[in-house]
C-alpha positions, 0 to 999 in steps of 0.5 A, a space after each residue: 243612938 237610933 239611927 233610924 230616929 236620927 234618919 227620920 228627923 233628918 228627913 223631917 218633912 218629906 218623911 211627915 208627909 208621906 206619913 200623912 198621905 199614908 194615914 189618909 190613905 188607911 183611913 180610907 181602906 178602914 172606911 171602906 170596911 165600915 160603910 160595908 158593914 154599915 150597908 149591912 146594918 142598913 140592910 137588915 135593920 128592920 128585919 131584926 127589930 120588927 121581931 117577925 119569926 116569918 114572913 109571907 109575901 106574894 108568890 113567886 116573889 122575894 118580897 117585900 124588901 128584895 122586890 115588890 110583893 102585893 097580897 090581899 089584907 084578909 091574908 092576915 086573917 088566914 094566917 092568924 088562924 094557923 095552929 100556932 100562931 101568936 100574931 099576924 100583923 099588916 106590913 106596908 112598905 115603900 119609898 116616896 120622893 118629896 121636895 122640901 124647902 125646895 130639896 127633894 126627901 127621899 122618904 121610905 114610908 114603913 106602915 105600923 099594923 094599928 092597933 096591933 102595933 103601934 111602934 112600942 119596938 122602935 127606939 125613940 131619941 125624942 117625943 113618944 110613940 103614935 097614939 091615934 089611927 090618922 095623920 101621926 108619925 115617927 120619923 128618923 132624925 136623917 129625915 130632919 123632921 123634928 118633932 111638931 113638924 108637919 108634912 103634907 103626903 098625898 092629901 093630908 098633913 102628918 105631924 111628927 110625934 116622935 123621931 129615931 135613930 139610925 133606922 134607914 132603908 137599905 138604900 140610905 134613906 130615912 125611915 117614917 112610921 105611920 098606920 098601915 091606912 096612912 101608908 096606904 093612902 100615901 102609896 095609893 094617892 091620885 091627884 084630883 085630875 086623875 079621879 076625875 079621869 077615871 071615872 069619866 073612863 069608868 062612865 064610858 066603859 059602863 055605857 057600852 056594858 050590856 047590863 048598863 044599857 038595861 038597868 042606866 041606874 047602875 051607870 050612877 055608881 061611876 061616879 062614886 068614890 073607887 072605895 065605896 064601890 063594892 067590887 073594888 077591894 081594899 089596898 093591898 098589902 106589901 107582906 104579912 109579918 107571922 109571929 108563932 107562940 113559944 115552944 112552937 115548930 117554926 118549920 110546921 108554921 112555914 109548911 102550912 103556909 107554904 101549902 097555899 098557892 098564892 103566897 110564899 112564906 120566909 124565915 127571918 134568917 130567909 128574907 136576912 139572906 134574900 138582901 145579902 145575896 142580891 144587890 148588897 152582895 154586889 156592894 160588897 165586892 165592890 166595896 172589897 175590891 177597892 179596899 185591896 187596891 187600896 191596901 196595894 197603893 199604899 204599900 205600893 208609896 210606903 215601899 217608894 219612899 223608903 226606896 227613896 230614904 234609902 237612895 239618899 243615904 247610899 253614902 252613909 250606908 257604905 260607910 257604916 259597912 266600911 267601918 265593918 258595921 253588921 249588916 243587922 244594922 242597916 237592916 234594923 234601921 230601915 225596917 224600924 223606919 218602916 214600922 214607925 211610918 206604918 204606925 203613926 199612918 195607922 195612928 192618924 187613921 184612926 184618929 182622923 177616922 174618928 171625927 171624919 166618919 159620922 159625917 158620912 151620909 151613911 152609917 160607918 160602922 168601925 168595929 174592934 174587929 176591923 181595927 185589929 185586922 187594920 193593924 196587922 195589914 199595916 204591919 205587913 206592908 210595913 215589913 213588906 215595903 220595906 223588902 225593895 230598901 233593903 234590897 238597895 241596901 245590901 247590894 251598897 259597896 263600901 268603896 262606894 263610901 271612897 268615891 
């Protein structure tokens, strides 16, 4: 006869309870190191599936996903012309808030260098890649844009051609595609107000400008569109990606843009670690000290229960040493009971976390790994929660089974 097992049913409910609060609780403390990784993932997505081998970024900056960057589009001309360079593409890259069916999206717009790029890379769930300049999009399915829906951004309607999945911004949000112009136009868009504002405050400026005032011809211009004016120069860019031809030094690349005084140049494994060490780094010791205080809690109720479990069978403990039982089996019967709660805790963690995880808002990433080191920190606090029962247990005096 196990008496453990005998213990176990005669304690039922209290015990299958406690057995799911136990598993809620790992369940949760799994959860924690999944959305971490999941952060991660998140993070560093675009990084590893654009394919840049470097990136260039406005100086001084930890751009363009660590912070805000602005470098001027003939940039890619000159570093296209670097020895050993394959290609230098335009990259673009912001967040934007709309309201949608009366919620807000948020929406991180990526813009694709056309024709260079026109998303081949980006692992398509549904519809096809974009196949014109203007007003096409590929849009995460987090977005809830399938294909052949539209959206208006800015001032003009972008139709949905193609959809992805789990390409989401390091804040959580969605990823659209459209052309570096599109994004561009999206970024820089100014109401219909706000043009005529600013030429109005353009006209002003001009008429107390000495050369205005001799030549009133050049006061025309004001009221020209801010594009064809001459002086104004195209919309910057956010970085230029840098890919080098096989065979190539990649430390020779990054010396000669790194020479110029206007840019800053990061490695692919550089602009992966900019985002681990900033603010995804304070995620995850967030993350991480609530994982410990969790792990510490459950141990902390798997070691009361027992207690208790222990309390309430004082008298057939004293017993069993009456009648000259070793004190393995006492030992036995309250470790067993201890590995049976952590395991079937583990169990429904498991389990639960199975169909509860792809809920979550954001990716939980669950690997082979982190189930493995799961289990052994069960098994640990199952063997240590059960220290303080068999504590109890040992100081039990047979004459106690008299009285």
């Amino acid at each position: 006869m196990n008496l453990a097992l005998k213990d176990i049913r005669h304690n039922l409910g209290r015990f299958a309870l406690t057995t799911v609060g136990v598993g809620l609780l790992l369940m949760i403390v799994m959860g924690m190191g999944g959305i971490y990784r999941g952060v991660i993932e998140d993070a560093t997505l675009l990084i590893d599936r654009v394919g840049a081998d470097l990136w260039v970024v406005q100086r001084s900056t930890r751009g363009p996903f660590a912070e805000i960057s602005r470098v001027p589009p003939n940039l890619v001309h000159r570093v296209q012309a670097v020895p050993g360079v394959r290609t230098a593409r335009e990259f673009v890259y912001h967040t934007i808030q709309r309201e949608r069916a009366g919620k807000p999206l948020r929406i991180a717009v990526m813009g694709l260098s056309w024709p260079t790029d026109k998303g081949d890379w980006l692992p398509l769930s549904a519809g096809r890649h974009l196949s014109q300049n203007h007003f096409e999009m590929i849009a995460d399915e987090t977005l809830r844009l399938p294909v052949g829906s539209e959206i208006t951004l800015g001032k003009e309607t972008y139709k949905v051609v193609g959809t992805t999945k789990n390409l989401i911004s390091s804040n959580g949000d969605g990823i659209a595609f459209v052309t570096v112009q599109d994004a561009q136009a999206i970024q820089f868009d100014i109401s219909g107000e706000g043009v005529r504002l600013e030429r109005e405050a353009r006209e002003a400026r001009g008429e107390s400008f000495e050369a205005a005032l001799t030549q009133p011809a050049l006061l025309d211009n004001a009221g020209r569109p801010t594009g064809e004016l001459p002086a104004i120069a195209r919309p910057q860019l956010s970085a230029v990606m840098v890919t080098v031809h096989p065979g190539t030094e990649l430390d020779d690349v990054t010396n000669i843009i790194a020479g110029w005084s206007d840019v800053s140049v990061f490695t692919r494994d550089g602009q992966r670690e900019l985002l681990l060490k900033g603010s995804v780094e304070k995620i995850k010791a967030q993350i991480g000290l609530f994982r410990v205080l969790l792990t510490i809690i459950a141990a902390i109720i798997m070691a009361l229960i027992l207690y208790t479990l222990t309390l309430d069978k004082i008298h057939s403990i004293a017993l069993l040493k009456l009648i000259g039982a070793p004190n393995s089996v006492i030992l036995g019967l309250i470790l067993q009971q201890a590995l049976i709660l952590g395991g079937m805790g583990f169990g429904i963690a498991y389990l639960l976390g199975q169909r509860v995880f792809p809920m979550f808002p954001r990716r939980v990433i669950i690997t082979e790994g982190d189930v493995a080191q799961l289990g052994m920190i069960v098994l640990l606090i199952s063997v240590a929660s059960s220290v303080l029962g068999i504590w109890k247990a040992m100081k039990v005096s047979p004459n106690e089974a008299l009285s």
